[in-house]
N, C-alpha and C positions, 0 to 999 in steps of 0.2 A: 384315550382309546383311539387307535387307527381308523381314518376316514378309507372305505376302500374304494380306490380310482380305477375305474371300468375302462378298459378298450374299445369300443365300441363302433360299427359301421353305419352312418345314418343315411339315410336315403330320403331328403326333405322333399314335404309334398309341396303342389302350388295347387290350393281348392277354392274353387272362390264359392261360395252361400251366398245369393242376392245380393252379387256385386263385390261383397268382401272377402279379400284373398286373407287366408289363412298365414298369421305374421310368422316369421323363420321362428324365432324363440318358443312359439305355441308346437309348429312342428320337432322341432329336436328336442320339445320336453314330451311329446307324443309317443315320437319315437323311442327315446329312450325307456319311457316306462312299456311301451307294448314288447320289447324288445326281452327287458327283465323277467315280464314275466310269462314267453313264447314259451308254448309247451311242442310245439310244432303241430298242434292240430286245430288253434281257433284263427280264423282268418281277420288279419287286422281291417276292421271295418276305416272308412274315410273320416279324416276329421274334415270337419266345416266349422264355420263363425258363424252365428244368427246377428243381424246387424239390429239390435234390442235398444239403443240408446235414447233412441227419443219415441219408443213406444210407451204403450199405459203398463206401469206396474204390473197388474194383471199378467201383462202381454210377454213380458219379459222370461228368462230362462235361463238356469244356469249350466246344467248339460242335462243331453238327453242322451240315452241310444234307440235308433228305430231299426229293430228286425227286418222292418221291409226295405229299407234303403240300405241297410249297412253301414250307418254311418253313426259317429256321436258329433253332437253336436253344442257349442258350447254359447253361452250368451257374451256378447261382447261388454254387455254391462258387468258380467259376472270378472271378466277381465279385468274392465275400471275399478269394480270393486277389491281385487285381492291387492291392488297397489296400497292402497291404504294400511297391509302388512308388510309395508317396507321390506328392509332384506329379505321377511318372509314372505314374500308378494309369491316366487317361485313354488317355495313349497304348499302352499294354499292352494295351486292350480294343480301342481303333483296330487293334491290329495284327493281332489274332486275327481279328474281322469284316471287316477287307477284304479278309486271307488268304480266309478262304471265299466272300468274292463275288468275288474275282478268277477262284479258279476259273471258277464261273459263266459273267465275262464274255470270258475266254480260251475258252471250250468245249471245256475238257478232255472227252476222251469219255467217260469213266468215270462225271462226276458224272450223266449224265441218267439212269443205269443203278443205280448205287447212291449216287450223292451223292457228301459229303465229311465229313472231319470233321478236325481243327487235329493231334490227338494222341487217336484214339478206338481201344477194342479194340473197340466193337461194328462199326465202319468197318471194322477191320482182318480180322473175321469174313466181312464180307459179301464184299471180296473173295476170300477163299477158295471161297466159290459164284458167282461168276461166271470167264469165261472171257475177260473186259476185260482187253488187256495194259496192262503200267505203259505210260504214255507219260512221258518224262522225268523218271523217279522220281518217279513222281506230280504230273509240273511245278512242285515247292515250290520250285526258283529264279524260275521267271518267275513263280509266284505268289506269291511275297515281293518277288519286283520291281514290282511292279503293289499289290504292299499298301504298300509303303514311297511309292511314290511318287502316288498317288492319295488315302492320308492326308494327306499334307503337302499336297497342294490343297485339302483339307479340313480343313488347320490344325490338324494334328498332325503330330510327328515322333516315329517310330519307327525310327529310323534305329538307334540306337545301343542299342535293349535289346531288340531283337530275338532276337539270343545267350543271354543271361540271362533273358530268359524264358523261352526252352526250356527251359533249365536247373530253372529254378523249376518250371515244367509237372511235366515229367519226376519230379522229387523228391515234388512232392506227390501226385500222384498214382499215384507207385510204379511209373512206368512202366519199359520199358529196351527195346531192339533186339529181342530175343528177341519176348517180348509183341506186340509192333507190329512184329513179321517183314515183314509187306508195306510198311510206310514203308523211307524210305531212313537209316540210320542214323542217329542221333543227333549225330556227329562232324560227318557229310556235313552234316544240314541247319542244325547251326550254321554250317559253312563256306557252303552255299548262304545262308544271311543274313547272314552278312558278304560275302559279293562280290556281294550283293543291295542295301548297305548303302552301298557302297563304291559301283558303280554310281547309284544313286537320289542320296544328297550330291552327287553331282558332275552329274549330269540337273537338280537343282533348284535348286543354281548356274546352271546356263546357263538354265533358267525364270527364277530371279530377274533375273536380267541382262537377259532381253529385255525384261521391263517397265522394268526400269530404263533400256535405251537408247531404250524408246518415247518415256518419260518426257523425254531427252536430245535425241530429233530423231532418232536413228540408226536410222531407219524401217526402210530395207531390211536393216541387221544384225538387228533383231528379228526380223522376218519371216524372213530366214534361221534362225534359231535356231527359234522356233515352229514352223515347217514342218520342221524336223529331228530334233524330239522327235514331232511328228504321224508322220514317216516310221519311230519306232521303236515306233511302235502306240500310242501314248497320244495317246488324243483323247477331249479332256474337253470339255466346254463350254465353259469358261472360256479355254482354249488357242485353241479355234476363232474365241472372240468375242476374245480377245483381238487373232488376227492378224487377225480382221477389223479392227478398231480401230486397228490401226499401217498398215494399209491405206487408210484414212479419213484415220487423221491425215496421212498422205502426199498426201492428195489435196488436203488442208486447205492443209499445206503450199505447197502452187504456187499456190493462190487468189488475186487481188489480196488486198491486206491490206483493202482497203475494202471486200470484201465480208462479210469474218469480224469486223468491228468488235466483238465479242460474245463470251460466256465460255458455251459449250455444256456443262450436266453430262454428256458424255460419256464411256462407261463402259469402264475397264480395272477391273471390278469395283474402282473410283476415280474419282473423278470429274474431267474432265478441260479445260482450253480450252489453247488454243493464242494467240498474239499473234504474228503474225507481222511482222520487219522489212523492208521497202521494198517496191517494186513488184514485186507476178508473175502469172502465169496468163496474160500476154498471148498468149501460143502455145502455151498446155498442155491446150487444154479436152478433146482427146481424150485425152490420159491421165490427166487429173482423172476425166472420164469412166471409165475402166476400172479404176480402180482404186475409184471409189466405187461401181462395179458387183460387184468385189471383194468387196468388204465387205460388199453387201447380200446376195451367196452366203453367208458364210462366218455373217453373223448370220441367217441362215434354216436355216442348218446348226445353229447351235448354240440354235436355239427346237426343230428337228426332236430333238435330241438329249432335249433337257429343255422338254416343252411347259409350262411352267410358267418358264421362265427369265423373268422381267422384266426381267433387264438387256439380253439377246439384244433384247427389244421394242421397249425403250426404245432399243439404239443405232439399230434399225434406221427406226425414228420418225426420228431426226436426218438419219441416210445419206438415206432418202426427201425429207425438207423439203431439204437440202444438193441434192438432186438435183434441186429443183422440184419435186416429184408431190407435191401438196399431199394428195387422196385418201388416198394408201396411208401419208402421213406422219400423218395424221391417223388412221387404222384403224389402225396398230402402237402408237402413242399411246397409243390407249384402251385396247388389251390390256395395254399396260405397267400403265397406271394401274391396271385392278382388278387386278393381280398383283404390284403392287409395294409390301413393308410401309409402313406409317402412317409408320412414322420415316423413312422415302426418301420419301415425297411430297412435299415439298419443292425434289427433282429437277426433279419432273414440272412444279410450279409455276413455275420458272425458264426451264423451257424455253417455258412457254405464254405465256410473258412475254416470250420472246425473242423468239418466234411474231409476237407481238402489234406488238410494237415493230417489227417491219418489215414491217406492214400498210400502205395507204394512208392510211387511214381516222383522224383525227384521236382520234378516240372511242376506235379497238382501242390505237393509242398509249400514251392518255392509261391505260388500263386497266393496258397491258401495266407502264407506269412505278410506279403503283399496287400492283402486286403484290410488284414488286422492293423497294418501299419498304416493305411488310408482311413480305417474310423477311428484309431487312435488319433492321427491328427487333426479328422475332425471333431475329438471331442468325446468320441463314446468312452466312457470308463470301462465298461467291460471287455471293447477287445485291449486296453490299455492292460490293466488285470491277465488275461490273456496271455500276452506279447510277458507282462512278470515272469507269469510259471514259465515260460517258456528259456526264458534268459535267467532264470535265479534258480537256487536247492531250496527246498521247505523245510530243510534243516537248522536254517533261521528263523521258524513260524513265531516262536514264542520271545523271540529277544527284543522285536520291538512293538509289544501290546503296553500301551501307554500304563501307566503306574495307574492315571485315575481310573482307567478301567477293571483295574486289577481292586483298585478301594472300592467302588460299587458293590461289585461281587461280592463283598465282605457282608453288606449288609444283613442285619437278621432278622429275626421272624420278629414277632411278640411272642409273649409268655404263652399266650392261651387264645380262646376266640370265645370266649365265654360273648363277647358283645358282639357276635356277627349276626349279618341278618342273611336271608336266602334269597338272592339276585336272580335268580331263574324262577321264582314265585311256582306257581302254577302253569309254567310254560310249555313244558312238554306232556301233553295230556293222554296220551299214546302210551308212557315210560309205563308199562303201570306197575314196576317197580322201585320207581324213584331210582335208577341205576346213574342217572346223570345230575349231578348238583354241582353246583356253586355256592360256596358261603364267603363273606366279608367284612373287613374290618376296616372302617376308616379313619383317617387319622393325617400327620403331618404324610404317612406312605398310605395306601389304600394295598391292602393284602387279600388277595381274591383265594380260596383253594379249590380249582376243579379237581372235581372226583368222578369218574364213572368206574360201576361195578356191573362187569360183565360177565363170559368166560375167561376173563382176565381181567385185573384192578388198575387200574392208573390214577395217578395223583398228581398234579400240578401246582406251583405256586406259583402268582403271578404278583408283582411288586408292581406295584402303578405310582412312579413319582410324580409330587405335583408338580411343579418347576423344570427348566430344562437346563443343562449346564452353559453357567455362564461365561463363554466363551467358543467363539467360533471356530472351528476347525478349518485347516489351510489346506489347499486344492492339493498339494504335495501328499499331505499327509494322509486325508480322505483317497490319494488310489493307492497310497501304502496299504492302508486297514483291509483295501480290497483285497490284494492277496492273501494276507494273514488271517484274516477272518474265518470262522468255518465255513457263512453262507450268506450271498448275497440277496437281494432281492429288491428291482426299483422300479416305484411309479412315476409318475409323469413330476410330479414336487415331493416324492419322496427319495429316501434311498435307506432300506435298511439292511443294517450287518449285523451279524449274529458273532460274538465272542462267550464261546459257553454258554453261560449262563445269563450273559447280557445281552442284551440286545439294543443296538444303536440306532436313531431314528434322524435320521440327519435330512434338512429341509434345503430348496433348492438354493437360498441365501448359506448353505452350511453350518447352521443354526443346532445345534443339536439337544433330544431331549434322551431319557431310555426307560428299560425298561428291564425287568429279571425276570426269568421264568426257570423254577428249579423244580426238575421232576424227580418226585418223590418213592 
């Protein structure tokens, strides 16, 4: 399954607590997660270090947050401690810091009164002087469900040592039940992180799959899915801008093909075009219309969310020029541009080239070609792709999709699914029709089949090969597939192209794995 690679603006703090500045890697994993889960209304409190290492046990602390200072603040011993989960050293401290801001952005009532703290006795004191009841034992399920699943937007997964860190916690720091009377057991809030665990895997399953069925064409499945994780409270930016973007590409969709001749970097934090085959939009312009109206809400939603989002900017630049409104295509534009890193400017340049190139004006043309031909040679695929359609017919699309991708395609179901199991468990608890499922079947392929039943059915099958094909593909041949593919889409070490039913996942080394999605 698809890791998804975030764009992201970070603004690193320098804070020092009693002398000890706050190390860069503690800030940008800070940042990141407060960023994931910005609603645009809680104000990101300071982080600090408590310099804990050579205090008494007692004395020590793994984070807190204080209502009155505004700050969380975390133990340096708590630091030393998560190395000892090697690679997963990162994600153990993801889990503690979004623990505490989930609080935050849940508003549990307690914290504005006395805060929070992960596993604190001095936490555990202050409620004995207040008269705050527990709400949800202290809500540590839906605040492990909101830390599990709000890291992993922020590109991490805490999913599975969630448990064992307690554990680890608890031992080093000599805690137990007694001690921390006011938390909810030890037993309990392992079991609340395991059906915290268990729930969020199966939530970011159906997140990965909506971009993957963007990626596919299966517009309104994603959109169903996006709006069904939005309807169990998570609403991140990236979610927001996302279903704006399957919204957009829907409208792109019905467009004659002759008016999208062009590869737009637009953004599923990825970068995207579409190619559409044969004639359309002849009787769609009102729901071209509404849906790219759509999407200029939902990318206004998710700038309101994180007014610093550049991608929110940048889609909503393309939705406006897609729209005509040259003005307001051109004002989102330039907010993208100063907000958007040195290494994505290359986006921006593409698109002012696409801009160009369907001016009237001979001169903006010749400029707009110009440009394409300077990030081609530095390397961008997409205006390379670009610079194709513009020098080739599409008349050729289908003569050179390699044979072995045409064998893929071939592949078939099983007989039945009598042995699947339900991958989205009890996830979406809101459905209360059950109208969104997953079932699957594992095996030498792994066969997923999304279903939602709405005012309309959708059906997906999704083929999960284990293995990736053995053999690299050549730099020639990868910006061949660019043209001829239906749709592009690239992270920072990914790149994927969509062929039908296949879709190709090709790694920065040109590594390739894939993957089938046939809708049913």
């Amino acid at each position: 399954m698809r890791k998804l690679f975030l764009t992201l603006s970070y603004s690193l703090l320098s804070i020092c607590s009693e002398g000890q500045e706050v190390p860069k890697y503690i800030s940008e994993l800070y940042n990141r997660l407060y960023t994931s889960m910005s609603n645009g209304t809680v104000i990101k409190p300071q982080i600090k270090i408590k310099d804990d290492l050579n205090l008494e046990t007692s004395a020590k602390e793994v984070a807190t947050y204080s209502p009155y200072n505004k700050t969380i603040t975390i133990g340096l011993s708590f630091i030393e401690l998560t190395r000892k989960f090697g690679k997963d050293s990162t994600n153990a401290r993801a889990h503690v810091l979004s623990h505490e801001l989930a609080h935050l952005f849940l508003n549990h009532g307690y914290v504005s009164v006395i805060g929070t703290g992960f596993a604190s006795k001095e936490f555990n004191k202050e409620f004995k002087k207040t008269k705050e009841a527990l709400e949800d034992k202290l809500g540590e399920m839906e605040a492990d469900q909101w830390a599990s699943f709000y890291a992993y937007i922020a590109g991490y997964n805490t999913n599975r040592i969630a448990p064992i860190l307690l554990d680890t916690i608890y031992k080093y720091y000599n805690l137990n039940d007694k001690i921390l009377n006011k938390y909810p057991p030890l037993t309990e809030r392992k079991k609340y992180a395991g059906s915290a665990s268990v729930k969020m895997k199966s939530m970011c399953e159906a997140f990965d799959f909506a971009n993957i069925a963007t990626i596919h064409g299966d517009y309104n499945l994603s959109i169903e899915i996006y709006n069904a994780i939005i309807q169990e409270g998570f609403k991140s930016r990236e979610i927001v801008s996302n279903l704006g973007t399957a919204y957009l590409l829907k409208a792109i969709s019905l467009m004659d093909t002759a008016k999208i001749d062009f590869i737009l970097p637009l953004q599923i934090d990825m970068d995207t075009r579409m190619q559409q085959d044969g004639e359309r939009g002849l009787n769609n312009d009102d729901e071209i219309e509404e849906l790219i109206n759509r999407s200029i809400d939902l990318f206004k939603q998710a700038t309101t969310i994180d007014p610093e989002y550049a991608i929110g900017y940048f889609n909503l630049s393309m939705a406006y020029w897609l729209h005509k409104e040259q003005k307001d295509a051109e004002y989102f534009l330039d907010k993208a541009k100063n907000k958007m890193p040195l290494d994505q400017q290359n986006k921006i340049k593409l698109f002012e080239a696409v801009i160009k190139l369907h001016l009237s004006e001979s001169k903006d043309k010749e400029e707009g070609l110009l440009t394409l031909k300077k990030l081609d040679i530095e390397g961008y695929s997409l205006a390379k792709a670009n610079l194709n359609l513009i020098n080739k017919s599409n008349s050729n699309i289908n003569k050179i999709v390699p044979d072995w991708i045409i064998e893929i395609s071939k592949t078939k179901l099983p007989e039945n699914f009598q042995d699947s199991r339900n991958i989205l468990d009890s996830t979406f608890q809101k459905d209360k029709y059950r109208t969104l499922t997953c079932k699957e079947v594992d095996g030498n392929i792994t066969y997923r089949k999304w279903k939602y039943i709405g005012e309309e059915s959708y059906i997906a099958i999704q083929y999960l090969f284990k293995s990736a094909v053995n053999k690299p593909i050549a730099e020639n041949e990868k910006n061949s597939l660019f043209l001829y593919c239906h749709s592009v889409f690239e992270a920072s070490n990914y790149t994927y192209l969509s062929f039908g039913d296949v879709i190709l996942i090709i790694d920065s080394q040109n590594n390739i794995k894939y993957q089938i999605i046939k809708s049913l």
